[in-house]
NUGU-649149 format. One record per residue (C-alpha): x, y negated, z negated; residue number from 1. Coordinates in steps of 0.02 Angstrom, whole numbers, plus 50000, padded with zeros to 5 digits. Each point is the difference from the previous one (the first is absolute). Example, Ala and Ser with C-alpha at 12.3 -4.5 7.8 and 13.67 -1.06 7.14 Angstrom:
<tizas>
50615, 50225, 49610, 1;
50069, 49828, 50033, 2;
</tizas>
This chain:
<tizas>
49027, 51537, 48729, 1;
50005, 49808, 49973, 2;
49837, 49885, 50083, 3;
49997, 49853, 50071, 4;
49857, 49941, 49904, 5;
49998, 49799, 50062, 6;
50081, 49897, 50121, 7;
49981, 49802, 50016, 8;
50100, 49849, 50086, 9;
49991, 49817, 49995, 10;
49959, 49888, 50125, 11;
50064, 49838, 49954, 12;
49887, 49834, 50058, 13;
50135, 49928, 50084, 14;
49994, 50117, 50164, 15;
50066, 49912, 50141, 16;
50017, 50026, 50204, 17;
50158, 50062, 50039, 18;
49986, 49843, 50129, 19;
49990, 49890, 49862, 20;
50154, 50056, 49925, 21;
50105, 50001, 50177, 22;
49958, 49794, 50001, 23;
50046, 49994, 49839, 24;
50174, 50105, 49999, 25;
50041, 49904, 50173, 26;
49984, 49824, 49906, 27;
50112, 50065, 49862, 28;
50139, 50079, 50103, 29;
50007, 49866, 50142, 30;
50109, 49864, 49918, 31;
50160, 50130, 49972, 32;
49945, 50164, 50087, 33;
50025, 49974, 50202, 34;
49932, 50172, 50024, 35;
49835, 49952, 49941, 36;
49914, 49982, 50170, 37;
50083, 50157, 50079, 38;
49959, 50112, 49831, 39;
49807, 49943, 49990, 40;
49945, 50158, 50094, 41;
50067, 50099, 49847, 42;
49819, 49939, 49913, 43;
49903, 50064, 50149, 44;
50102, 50159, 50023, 45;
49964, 50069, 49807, 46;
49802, 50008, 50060, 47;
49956, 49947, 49841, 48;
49843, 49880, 49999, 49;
49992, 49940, 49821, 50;
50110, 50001, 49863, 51;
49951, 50011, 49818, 52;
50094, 49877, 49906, 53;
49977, 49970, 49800, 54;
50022, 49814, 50017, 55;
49923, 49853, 50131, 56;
50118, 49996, 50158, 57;
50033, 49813, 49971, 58;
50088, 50065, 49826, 59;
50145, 50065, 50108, 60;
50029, 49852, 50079, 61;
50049, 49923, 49838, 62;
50173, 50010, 49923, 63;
49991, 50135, 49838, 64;
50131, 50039, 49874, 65;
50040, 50204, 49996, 66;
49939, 49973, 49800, 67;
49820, 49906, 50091, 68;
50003, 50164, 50095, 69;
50020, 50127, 49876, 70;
49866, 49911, 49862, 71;
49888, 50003, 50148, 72;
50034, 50199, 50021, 73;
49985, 50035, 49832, 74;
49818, 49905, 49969, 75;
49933, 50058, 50163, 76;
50076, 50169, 49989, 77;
49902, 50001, 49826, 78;
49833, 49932, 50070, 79;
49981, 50117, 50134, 80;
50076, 50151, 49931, 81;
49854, 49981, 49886, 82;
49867, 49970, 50110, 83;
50065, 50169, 50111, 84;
50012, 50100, 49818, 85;
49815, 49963, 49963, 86;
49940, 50041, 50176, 87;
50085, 50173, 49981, 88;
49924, 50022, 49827, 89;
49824, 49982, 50045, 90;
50021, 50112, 50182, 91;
50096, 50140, 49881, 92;
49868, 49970, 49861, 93;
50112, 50013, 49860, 94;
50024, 49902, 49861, 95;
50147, 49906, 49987, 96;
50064, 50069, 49844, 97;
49998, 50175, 50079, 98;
50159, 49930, 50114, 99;
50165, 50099, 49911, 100;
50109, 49932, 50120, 101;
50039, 49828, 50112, 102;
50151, 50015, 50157, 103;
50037, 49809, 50070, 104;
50059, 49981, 50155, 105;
50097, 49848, 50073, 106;
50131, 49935, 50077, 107;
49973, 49817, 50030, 108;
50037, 49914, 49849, 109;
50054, 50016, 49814, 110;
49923, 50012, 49831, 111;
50060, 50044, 49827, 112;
49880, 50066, 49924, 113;
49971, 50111, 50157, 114;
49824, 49958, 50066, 115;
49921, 50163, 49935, 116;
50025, 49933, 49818, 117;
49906, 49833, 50056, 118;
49871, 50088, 50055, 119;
49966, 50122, 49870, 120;
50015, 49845, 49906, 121;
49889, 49911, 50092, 122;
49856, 50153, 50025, 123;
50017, 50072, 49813, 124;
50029, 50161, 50070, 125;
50063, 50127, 49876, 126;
50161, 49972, 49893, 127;
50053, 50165, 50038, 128;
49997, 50003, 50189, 129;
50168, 50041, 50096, 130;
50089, 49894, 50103, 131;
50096, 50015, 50128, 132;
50052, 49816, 50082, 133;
50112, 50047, 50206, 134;
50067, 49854, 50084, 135;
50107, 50024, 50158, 136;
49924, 50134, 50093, 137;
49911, 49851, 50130, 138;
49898, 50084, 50126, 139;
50024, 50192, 49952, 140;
49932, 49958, 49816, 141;
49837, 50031, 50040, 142;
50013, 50181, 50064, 143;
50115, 50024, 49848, 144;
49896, 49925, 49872, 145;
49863, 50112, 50051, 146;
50086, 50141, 49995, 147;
50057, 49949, 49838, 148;
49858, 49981, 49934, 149;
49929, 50169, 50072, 150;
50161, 50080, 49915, 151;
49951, 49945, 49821, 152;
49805, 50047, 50024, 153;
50062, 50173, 50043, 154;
50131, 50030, 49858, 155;
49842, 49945, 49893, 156;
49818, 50046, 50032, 157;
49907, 49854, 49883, 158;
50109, 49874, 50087, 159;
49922, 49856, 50083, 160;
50156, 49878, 50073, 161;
49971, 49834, 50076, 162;
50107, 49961, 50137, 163;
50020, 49813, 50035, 164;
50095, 49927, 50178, 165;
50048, 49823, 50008, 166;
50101, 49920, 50145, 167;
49965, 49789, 50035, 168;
50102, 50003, 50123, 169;
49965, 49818, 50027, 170;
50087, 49945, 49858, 171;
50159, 50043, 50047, 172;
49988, 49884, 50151, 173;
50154, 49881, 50018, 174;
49940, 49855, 50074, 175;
50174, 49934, 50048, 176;
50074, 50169, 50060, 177;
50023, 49995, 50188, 178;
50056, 50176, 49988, 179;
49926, 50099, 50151, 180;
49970, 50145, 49870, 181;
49884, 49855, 49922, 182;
49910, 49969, 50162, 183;
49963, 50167, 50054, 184;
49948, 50016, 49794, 185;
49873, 49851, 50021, 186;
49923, 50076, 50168, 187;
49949, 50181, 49889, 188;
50014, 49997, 49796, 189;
49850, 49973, 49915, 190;
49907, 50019, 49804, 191;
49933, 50161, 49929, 192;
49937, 50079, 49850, 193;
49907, 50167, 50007, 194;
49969, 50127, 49839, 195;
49979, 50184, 50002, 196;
49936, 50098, 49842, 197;
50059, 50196, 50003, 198;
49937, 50122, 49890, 199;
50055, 50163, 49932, 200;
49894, 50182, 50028, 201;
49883, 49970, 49845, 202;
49912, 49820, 50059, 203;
49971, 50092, 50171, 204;
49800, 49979, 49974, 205;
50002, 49821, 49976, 206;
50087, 49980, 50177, 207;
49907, 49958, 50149, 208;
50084, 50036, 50198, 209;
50165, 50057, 49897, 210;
50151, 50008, 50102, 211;
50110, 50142, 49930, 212;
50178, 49983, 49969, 213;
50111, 50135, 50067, 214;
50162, 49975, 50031, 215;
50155, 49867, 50039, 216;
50166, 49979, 50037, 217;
50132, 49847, 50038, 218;
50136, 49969, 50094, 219;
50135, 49880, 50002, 220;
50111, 49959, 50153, 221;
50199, 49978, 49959, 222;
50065, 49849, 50078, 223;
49848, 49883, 50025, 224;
50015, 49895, 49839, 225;
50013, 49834, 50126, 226;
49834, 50064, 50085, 227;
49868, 49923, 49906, 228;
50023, 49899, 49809, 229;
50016, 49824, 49921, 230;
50140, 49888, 49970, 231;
50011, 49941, 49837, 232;
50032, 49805, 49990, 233;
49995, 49851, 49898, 234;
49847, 49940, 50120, 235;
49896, 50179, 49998, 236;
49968, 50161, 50071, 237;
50084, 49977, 50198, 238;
49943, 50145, 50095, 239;
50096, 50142, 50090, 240;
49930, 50113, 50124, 241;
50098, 50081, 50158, 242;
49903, 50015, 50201, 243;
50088, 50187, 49947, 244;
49830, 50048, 49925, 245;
49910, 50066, 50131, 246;
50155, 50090, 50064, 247;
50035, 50080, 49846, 248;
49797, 50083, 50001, 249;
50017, 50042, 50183, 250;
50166, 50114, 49946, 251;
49938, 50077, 49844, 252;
49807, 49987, 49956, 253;
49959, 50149, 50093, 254;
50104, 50147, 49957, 255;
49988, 49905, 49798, 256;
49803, 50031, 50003, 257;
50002, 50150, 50092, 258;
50136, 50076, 49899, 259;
49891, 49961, 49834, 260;
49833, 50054, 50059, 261;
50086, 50141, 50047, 262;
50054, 50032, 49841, 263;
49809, 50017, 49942, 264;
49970, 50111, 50148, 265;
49901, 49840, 50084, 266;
50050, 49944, 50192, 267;
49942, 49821, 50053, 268;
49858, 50068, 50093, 269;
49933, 50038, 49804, 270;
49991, 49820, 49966, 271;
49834, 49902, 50039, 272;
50048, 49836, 49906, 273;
50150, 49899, 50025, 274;
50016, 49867, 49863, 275;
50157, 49910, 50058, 276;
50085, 49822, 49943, 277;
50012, 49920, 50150, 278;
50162, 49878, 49993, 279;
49961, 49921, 50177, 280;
49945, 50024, 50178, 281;
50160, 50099, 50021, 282;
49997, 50102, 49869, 283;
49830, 50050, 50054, 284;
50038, 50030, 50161, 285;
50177, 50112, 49967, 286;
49875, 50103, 49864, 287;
49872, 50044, 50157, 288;
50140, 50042, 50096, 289;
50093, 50112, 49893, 290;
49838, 50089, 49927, 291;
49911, 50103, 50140, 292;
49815, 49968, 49894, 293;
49863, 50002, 50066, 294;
49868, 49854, 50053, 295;
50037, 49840, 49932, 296;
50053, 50042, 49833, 297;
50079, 49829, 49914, 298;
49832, 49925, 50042, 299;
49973, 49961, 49833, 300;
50190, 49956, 49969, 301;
49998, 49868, 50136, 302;
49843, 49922, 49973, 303;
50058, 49969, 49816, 304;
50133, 49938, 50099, 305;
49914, 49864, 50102, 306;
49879, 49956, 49871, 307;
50141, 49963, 49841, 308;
50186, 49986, 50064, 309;
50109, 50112, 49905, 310;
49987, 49997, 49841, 311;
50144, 50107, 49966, 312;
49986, 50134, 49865, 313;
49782, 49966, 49987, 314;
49991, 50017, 50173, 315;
49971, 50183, 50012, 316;
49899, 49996, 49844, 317;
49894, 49900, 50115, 318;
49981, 50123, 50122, 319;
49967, 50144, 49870, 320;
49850, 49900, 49936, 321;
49951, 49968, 50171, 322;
49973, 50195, 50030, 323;
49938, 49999, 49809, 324;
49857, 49896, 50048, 325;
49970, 50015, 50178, 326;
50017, 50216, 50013, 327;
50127, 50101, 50040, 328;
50028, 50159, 50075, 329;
49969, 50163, 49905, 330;
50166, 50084, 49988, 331;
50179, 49935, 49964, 332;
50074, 49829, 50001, 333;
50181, 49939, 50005, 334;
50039, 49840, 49923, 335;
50194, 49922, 50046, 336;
50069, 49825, 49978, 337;
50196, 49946, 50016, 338;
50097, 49871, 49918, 339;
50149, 49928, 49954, 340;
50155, 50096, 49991, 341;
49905, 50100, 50129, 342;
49887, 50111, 49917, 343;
49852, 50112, 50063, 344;
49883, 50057, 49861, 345;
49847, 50111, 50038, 346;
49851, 50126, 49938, 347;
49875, 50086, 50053, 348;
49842, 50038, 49930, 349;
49836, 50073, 50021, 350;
</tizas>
């Protein structure tokens, strides 16, 4: 079965207190949003302490152009991508020609060529590597890239496929938006980039702590297209996102996961790791609610949580490496994010 062979993230130098921000939003918003005062708390109430932001916090501040915004996502999507791509190299200790395939993640800006072709550009890596660019999956692409990428290692046993996550959520910032979806926005997005290498069954002995890809499954929810997205305009990327979101996990995330560990003859009580996207406070709080787990088992999720922002489709690539490099449980593990258009996407593994 596919291996998770490496896992690495980026922490950008431009990590900031979530305090810091909240000053900053409420000088931007007070000249046309009269909410401003009344909607501070939003800041406090996500729990998150610092944010990690690919640019200084005095750039947003500044007036950009959506085509400023989208040469900065491409050149720092590049830079980092890289940096992530080499750290996974050197923890898998492969060789960078051994990669067969790349899967890019993102959802938070545009480039044609598709950033996997810049980087294999960039890198050298082989000529004959497959590529597989996904934009619009937001937070859920994470989960699904993995499983992806587990998918193609298991259809072939010498394959060793990159997967690359991307979200600067910063950069889609509309300084002049006094949208309450752009507040509440300001008070929790933040930057990621986080790389996993997965290999097939015959680089098993070069793998160290493997995680072991077992199954997955997705579902989408009719009728909650207006739930989470972007609207496309001539100024940017405008977000979307519903207060519906917690609600909708309340109603559903329990008999979903039961019903598909079930499936694998597996009851919750079988899982000892919980590597959740955490969306929010809320989100958090309706998944501890509706899941009758044990202990405090988003521990990891949350404090990726307080110590980032949400990254969106990263995020939980965040937490994965957190259990990859701080220990995990021995036993099973169950990995869900959700995302626009309301998806759930989830494994397990062992």
């Amino acid at each position: 079965m596919p291996s998770l062979a490496a896992v690495s993230k980026i922490d950008f130098p431009f990590k900031v207190d979530q305090q810091e921000v909240k000053q900053c939003a409420k000088a931007l918003f007070a000249p046309s949003f009269p909410q401003v005062e009344r909607m501070l708390g939003a800041f406090d109430n996500t729990e998150i302490k610092t944010r990690n932001f690919c640019r200084p916090l005095h750039y947003y501040a500044a007036p950009h152009t959506f085509e400023e915004q989208n040469a900065d996502y491409i050149r720092l999507s590049l830079e980092y991508s890289v940096k992530a791509i080499e750290n996974s190299i050197a923890s898998a200790q492969i060789n960078k020609d051994e990669i067969t395939d790349i899967i890019f993640i993102s959802t938070t800006g545009l480039s044609t060529p598709s950033l996997d072709a810049l980087i294999i550009n960039e890198m050298k890596l082989h000529h004959n590597i497959n590529r597989t660019p996904i934009f619009g999956l937001g937070c859920a692409g994470g989960v699904a890239g993995f499983s992806k990428a587990s998918i193609l290692a298991k259809a072939n046993p010498d394959a060793v496929v990159l997967l690359v996550a991307v979200e600067l959520c910063s950069l889609t910032f509309l300084k002049n938006d006094y949208s309450k979806s752009n507040f509440i926005g300001s008070s929790l997005f933040a930057d990621g980039v986080a790389t996993c290498i997965i290999t097939g069954d015959n680089h098993k002995n070069k793998t160290k702590n493997a995680i072991t890809f077992l199954a997955t499954q997705s579902k989408l929810y009719y009728d909650t297209l207006d739930v989470m997205g972007w609207k496309f305009h001539g100024k940017g990327f405008k977000v979307l996102f519903s207060q519906d979101i917690p609600t909708i996990i309340s109603k559903n995330i329990h008999d979903d996961v039961t019903s598909f560990l079930g499936k694998h003859q597996l009851g919750l009580s079988d899982i000892k790791n919980f590597i959740f996207h955490p969306g929010g406070k809320k989100v958090l709080t309706a998944y501890e609610e509706a899941l009758p787990a044990e202990g405090d088992f988003l521990k990891n999720t949350r404090e990726v949580m307080n110590d980032y922002g949400n990254m969106s489709s990263p995020t939980v690539l965040y937490v994965l490496e957190r259990f990859f490099s701080q220990g995990y449980e021995n036993g099973y593990g169950l990995m869900v994010s959700m995302a626009r258009a309301f998806r759930v996407k989830w494994f397990y593994f062992k």
